[in-house]
PyMOL Python script that loads the backbone (N, CA, C, O; Angstrom):
from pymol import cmd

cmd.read_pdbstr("""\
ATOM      1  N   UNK A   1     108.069  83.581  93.615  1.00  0.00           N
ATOM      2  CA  UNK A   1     109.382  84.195  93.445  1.00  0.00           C
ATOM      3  C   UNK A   1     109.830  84.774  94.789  1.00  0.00           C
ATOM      4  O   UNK A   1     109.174  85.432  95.597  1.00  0.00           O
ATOM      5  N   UNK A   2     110.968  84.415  94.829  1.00  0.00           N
ATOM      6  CA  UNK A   2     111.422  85.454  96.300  1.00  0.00           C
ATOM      7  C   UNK A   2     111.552  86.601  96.630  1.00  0.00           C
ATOM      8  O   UNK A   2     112.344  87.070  95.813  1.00  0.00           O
ATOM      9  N   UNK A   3     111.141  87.707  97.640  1.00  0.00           N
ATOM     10  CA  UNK A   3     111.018  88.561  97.862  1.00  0.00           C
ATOM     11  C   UNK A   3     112.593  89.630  97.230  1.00  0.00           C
ATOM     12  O   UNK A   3     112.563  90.595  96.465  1.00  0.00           O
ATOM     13  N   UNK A   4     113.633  89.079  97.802  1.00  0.00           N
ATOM     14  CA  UNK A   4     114.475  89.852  96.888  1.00  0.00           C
ATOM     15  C   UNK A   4     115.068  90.001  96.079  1.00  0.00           C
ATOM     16  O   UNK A   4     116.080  90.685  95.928  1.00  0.00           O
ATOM     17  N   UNK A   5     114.111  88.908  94.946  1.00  0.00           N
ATOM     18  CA  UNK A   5     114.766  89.172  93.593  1.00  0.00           C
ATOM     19  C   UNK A   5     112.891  89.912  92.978  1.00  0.00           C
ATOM     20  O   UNK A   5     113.152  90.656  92.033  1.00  0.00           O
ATOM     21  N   UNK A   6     112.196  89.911  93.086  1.00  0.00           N
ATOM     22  CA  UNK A   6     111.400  90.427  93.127  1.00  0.00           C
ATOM     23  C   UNK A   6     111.746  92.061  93.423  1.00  0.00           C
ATOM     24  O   UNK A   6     111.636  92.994  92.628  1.00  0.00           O
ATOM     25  N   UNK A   7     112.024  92.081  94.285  1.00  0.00           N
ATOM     26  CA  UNK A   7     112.200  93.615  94.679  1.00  0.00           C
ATOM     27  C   UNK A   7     113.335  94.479  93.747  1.00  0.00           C
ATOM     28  O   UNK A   7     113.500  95.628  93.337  1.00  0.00           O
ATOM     29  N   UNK A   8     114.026  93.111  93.687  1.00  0.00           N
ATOM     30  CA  UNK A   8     115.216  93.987  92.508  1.00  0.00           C
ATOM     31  C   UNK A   8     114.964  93.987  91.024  1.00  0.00           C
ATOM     32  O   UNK A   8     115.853  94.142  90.186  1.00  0.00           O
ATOM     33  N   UNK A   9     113.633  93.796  90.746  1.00  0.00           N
ATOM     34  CA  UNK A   9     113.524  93.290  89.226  1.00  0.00           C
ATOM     35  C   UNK A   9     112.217  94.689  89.854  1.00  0.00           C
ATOM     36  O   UNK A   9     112.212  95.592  89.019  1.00  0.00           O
ATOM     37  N   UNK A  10     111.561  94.888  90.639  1.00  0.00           N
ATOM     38  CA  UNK A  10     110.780  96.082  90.884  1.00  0.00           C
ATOM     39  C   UNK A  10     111.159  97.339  90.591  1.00  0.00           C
ATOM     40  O   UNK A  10     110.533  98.166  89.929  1.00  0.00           O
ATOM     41  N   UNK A  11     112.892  97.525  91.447  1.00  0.00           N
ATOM     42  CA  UNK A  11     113.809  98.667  91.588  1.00  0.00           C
ATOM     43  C   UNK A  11     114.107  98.447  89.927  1.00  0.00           C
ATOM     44  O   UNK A  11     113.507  99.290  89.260  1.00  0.00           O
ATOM     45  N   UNK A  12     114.895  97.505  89.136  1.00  0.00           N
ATOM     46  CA  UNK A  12     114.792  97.805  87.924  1.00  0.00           C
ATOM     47  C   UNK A  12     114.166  98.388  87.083  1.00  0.00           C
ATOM     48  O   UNK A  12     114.684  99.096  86.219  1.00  0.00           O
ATOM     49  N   UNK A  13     112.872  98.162  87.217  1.00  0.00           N
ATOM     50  CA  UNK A  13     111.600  98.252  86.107  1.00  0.00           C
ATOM     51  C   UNK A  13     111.418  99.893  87.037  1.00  0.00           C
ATOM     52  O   UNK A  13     111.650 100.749  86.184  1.00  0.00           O
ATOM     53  N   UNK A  14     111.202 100.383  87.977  1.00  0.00           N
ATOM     54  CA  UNK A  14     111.237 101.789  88.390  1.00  0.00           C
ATOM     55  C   UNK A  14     112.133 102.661  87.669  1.00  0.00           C
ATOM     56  O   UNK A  14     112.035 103.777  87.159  1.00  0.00           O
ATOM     57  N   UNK A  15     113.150 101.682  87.809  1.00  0.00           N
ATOM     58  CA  UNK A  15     114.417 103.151  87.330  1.00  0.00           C
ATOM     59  C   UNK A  15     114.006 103.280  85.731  1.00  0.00           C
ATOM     60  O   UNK A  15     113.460 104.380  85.644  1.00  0.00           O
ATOM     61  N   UNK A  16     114.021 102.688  84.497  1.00  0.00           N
ATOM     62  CA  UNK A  16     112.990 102.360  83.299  1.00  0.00           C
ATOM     63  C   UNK A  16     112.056 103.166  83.312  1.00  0.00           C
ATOM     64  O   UNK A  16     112.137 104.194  82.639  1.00  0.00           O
ATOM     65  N   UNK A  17     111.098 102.927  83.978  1.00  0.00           N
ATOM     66  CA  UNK A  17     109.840 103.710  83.987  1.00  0.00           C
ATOM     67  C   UNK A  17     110.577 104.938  84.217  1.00  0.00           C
ATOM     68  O   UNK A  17     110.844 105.560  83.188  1.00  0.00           O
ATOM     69  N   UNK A  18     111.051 105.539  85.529  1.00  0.00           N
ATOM     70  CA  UNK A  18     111.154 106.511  85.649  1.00  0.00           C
ATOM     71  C   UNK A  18     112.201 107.578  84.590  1.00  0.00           C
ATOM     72  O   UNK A  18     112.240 108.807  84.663  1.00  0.00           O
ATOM     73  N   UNK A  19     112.809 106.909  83.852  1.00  0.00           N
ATOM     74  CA  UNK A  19     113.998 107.632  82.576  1.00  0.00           C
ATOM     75  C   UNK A  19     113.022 108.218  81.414  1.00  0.00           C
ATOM     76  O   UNK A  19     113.064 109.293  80.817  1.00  0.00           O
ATOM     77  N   UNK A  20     112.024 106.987  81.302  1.00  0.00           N
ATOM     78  CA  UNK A  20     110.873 106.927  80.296  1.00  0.00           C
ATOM     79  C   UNK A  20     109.795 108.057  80.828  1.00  0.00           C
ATOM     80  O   UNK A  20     109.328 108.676  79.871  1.00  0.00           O
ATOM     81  N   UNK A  21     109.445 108.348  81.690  1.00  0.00           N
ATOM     82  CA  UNK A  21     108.902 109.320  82.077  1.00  0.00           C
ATOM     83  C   UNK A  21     107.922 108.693  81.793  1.00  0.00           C
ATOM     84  O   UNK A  21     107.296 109.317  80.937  1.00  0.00           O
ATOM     85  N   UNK A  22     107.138 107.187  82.226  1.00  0.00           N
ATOM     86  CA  UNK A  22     105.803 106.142  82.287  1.00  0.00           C
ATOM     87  C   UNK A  22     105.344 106.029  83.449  1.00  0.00           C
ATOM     88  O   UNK A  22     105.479 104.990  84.097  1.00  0.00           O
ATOM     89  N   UNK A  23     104.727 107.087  83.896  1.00  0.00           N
ATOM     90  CA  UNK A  23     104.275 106.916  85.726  1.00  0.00           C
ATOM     91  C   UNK A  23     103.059 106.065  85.909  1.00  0.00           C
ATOM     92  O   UNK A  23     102.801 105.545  86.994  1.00  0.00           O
ATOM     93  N   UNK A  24     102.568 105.973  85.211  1.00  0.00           N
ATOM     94  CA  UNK A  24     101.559 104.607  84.684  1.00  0.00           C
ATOM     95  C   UNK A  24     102.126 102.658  85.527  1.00  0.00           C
ATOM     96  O   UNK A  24     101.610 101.717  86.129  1.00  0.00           O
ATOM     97  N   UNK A  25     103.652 103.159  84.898  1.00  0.00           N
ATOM     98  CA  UNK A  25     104.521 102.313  85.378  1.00  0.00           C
ATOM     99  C   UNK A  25     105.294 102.009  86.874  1.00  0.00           C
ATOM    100  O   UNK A  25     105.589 101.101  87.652  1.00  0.00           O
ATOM    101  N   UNK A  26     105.397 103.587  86.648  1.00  0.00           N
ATOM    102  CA  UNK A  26     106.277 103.615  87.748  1.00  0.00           C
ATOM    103  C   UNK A  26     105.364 103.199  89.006  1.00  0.00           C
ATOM    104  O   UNK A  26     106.049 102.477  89.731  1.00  0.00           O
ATOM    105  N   UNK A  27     104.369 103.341  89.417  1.00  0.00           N
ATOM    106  CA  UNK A  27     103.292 103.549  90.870  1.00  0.00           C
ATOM    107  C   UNK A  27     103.202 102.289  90.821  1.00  0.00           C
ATOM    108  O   UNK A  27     103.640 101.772  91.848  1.00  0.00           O
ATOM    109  N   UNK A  28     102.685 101.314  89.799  1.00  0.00           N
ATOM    110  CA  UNK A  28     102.417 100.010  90.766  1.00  0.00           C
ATOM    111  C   UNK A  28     103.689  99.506  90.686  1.00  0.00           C
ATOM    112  O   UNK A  28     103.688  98.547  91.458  1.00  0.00           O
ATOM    113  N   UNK A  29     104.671  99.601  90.235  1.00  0.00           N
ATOM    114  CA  UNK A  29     105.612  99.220  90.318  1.00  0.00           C
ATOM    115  C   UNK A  29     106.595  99.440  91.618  1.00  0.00           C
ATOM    116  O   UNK A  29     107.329  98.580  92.105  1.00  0.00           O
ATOM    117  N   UNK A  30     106.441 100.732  92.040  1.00  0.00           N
ATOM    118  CA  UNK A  30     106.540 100.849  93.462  1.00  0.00           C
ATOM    119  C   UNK A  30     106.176 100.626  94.630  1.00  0.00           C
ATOM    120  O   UNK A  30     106.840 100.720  95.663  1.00  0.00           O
ATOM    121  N   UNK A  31     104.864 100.254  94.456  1.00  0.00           N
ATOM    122  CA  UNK A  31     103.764  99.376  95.265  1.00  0.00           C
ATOM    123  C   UNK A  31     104.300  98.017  95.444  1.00  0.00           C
ATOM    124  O   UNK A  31     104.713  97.642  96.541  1.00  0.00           O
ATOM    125  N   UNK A  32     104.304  97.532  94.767  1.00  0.00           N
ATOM    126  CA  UNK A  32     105.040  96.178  94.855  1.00  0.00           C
ATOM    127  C   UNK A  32     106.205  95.980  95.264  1.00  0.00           C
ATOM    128  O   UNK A  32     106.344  95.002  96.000  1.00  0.00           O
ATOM    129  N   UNK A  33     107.312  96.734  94.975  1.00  0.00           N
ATOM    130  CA  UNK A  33     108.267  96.651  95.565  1.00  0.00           C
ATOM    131  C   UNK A  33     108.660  97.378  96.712  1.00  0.00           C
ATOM    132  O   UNK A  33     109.821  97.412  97.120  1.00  0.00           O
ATOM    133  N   UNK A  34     107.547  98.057  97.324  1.00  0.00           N
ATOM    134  CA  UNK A  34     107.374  98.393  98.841  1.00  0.00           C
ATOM    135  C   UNK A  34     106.854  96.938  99.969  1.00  0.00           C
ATOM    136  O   UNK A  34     107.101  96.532 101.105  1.00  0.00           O
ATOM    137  N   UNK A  35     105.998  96.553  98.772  1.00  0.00           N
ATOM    138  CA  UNK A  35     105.333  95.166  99.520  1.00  0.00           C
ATOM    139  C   UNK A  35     106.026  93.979  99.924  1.00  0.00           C
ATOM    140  O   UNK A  35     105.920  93.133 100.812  1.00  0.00           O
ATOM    141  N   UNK A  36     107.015  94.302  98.637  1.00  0.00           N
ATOM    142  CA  UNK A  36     108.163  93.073  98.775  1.00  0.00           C
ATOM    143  C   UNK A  36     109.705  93.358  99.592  1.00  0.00           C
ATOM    144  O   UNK A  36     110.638  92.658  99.986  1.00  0.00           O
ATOM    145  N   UNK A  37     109.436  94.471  99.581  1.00  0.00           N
ATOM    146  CA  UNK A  37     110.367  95.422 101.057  1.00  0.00           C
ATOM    147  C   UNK A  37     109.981  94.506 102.791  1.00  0.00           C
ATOM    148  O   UNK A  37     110.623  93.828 103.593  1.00  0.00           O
ATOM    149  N   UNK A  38     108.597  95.013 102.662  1.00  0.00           N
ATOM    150  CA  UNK A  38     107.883  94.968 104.041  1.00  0.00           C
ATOM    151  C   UNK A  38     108.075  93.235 104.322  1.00  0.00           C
ATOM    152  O   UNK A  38     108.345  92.564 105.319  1.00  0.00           O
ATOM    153  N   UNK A  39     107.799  92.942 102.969  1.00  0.00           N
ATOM    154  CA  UNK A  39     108.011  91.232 102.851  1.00  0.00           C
ATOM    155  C   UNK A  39     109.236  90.387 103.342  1.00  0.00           C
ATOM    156  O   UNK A  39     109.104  89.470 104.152  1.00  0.00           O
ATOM    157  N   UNK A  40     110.434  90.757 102.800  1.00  0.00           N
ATOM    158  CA  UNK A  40     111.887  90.753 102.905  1.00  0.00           C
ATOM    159  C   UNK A  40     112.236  91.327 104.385  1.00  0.00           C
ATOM    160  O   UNK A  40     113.237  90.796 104.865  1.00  0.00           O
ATOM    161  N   UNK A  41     111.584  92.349 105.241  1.00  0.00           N
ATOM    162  CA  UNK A  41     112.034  92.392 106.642  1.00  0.00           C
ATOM    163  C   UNK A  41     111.406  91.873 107.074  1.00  0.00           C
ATOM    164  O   UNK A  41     111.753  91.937 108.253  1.00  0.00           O
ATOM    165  N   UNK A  42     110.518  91.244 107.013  1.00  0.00           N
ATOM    166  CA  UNK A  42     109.475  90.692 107.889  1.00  0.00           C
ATOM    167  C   UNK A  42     110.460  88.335 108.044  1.00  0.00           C
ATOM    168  O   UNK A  42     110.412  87.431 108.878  1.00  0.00           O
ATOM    169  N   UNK A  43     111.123  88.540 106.665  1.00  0.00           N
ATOM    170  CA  UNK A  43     111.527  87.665 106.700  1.00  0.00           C
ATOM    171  C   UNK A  43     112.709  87.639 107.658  1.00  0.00           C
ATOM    172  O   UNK A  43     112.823  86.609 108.323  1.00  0.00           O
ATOM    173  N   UNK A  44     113.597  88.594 107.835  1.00  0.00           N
ATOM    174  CA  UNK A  44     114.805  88.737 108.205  1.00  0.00           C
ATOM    175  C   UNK A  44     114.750  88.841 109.548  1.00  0.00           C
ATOM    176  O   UNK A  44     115.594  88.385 110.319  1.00  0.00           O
ATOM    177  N   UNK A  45     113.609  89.532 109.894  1.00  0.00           N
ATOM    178  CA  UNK A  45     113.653  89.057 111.655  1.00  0.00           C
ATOM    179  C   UNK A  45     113.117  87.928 111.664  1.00  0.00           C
ATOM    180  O   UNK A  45     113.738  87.281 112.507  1.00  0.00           O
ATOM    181  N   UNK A  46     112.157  87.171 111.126  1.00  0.00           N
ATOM    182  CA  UNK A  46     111.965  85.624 111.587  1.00  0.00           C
ATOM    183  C   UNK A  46     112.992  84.779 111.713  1.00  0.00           C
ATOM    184  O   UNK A  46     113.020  83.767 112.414  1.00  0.00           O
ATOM    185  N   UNK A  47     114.107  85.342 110.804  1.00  0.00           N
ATOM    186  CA  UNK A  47     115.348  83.983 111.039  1.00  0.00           C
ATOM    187  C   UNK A  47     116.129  84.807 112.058  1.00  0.00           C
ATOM    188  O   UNK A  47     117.094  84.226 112.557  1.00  0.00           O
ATOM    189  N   UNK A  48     115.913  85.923 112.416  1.00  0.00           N
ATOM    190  CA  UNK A  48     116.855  86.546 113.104  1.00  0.00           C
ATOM    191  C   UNK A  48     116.552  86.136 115.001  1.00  0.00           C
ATOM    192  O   UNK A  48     117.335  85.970 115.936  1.00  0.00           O
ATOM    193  N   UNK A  49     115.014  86.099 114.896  1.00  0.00           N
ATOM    194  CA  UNK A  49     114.636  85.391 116.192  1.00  0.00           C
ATOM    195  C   UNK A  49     114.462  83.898 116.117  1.00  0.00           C
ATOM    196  O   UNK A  49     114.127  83.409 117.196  1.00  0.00           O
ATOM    197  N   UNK A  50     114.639  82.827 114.869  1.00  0.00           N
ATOM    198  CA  UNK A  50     115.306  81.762 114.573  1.00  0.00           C
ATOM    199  C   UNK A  50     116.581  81.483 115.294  1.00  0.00           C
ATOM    200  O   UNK A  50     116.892  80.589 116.081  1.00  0.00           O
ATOM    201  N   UNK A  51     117.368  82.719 114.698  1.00  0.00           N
ATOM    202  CA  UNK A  51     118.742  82.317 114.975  1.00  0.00           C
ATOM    203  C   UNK A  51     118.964  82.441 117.005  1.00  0.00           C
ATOM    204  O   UNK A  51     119.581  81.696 117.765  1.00  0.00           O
ATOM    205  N   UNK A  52     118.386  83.345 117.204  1.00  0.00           N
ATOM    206  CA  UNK A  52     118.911  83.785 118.479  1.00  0.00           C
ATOM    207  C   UNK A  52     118.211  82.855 119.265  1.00  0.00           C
ATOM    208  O   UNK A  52     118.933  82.370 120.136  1.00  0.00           O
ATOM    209  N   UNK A  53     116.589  82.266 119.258  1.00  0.00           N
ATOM    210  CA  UNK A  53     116.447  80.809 119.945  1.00  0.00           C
ATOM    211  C   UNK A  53     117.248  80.028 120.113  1.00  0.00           C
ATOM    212  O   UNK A  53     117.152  79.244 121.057  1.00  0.00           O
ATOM    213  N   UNK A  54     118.272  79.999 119.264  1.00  0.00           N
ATOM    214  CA  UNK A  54     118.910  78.506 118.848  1.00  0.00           C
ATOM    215  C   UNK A  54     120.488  78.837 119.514  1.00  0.00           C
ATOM    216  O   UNK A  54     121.078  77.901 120.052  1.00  0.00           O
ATOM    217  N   UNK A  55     121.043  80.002 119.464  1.00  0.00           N
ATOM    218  CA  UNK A  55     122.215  80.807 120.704  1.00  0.00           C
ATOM    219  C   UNK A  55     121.906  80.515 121.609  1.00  0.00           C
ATOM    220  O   UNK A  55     122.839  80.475 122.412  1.00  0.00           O
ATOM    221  N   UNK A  56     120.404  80.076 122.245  1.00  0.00           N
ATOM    222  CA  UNK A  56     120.270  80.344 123.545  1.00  0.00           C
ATOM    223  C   UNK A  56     119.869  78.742 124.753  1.00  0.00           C
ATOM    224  O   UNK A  56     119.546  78.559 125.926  1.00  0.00           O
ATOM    225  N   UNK A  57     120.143  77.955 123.579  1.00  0.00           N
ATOM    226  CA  UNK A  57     119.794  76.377 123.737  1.00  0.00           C
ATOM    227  C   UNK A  57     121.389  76.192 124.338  1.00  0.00           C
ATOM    228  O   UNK A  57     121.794  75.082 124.681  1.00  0.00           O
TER     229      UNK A  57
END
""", "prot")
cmd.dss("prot")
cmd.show_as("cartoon", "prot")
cmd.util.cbc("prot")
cmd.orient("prot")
């Protein structure tokens, strides 16, 4: 699955947990969608130094 629909189905299921008052829920659920944070920038500069190789041709 891709990192940012992942992350937004994470942030979903947080806000849930967290109304529900299920911290059981909430922690790995935040874990993961920290991971899929770190995941998602890590993507965005690869195309970002993608893109700027390719400006410079």
């Amino acid at each position: 699955m891709r990192p940012a629909y992942t992350l937004i189905a994470c942030i979903t299921g947080m806000a849930l947990a967290f109304v529900e008052g299920q911290w059981v829920v909430f922690v790995p659920l935040l874990l993961v969608g920290l991971g899929q944070a770190v995941s998602l920038v890590r993507q965005v500069r690869a195309q970002d130094r993608q893109d700027d190789g390719e400006d410079e041709r």
